[in-house]
C-alpha positions, 0 to 999 in steps of 0.5 A: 880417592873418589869426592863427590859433592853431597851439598854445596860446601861438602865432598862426599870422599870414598875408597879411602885407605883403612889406615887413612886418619882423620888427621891424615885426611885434614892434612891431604884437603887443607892446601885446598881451602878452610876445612870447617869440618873432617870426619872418617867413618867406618874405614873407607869413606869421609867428609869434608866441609869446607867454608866455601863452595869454591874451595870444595870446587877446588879440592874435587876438581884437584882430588876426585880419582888421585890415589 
């Protein structure tokens, strides 16, 4: 899985597995903060928005490259 920031509150999360749900992407970035929200698109990328910038600090510092 690779996050990038694309606004403050917001990763950018890519490669993701084709069968990855959105629930199954709600429950990897939930530990990491409040998730306002979680979008899938298309198969392999997604979106979350969390309710602070430090919580998405977090989620990409802890995330960004994880498999």
């Amino acid at each position: 899985m690779m996050a990038s920031k694309c606004a403050s509150k917001t990763l950018f999360v890519g490669n993701l597995h084709a069968s990855l749900e959105e629930n199954d992407l709600l429950e990897i970035f939930k530990p990491f903060g409040r998730v306002i929200e979680c979008c899938k698109r298309w198969c392999h990328y997604g979106f979350i928005q969390f309710a602070t910038e430090e919580e998405a600090k977090i989620a990409f510092s802890n995330l960004n490259g994880s498999k």
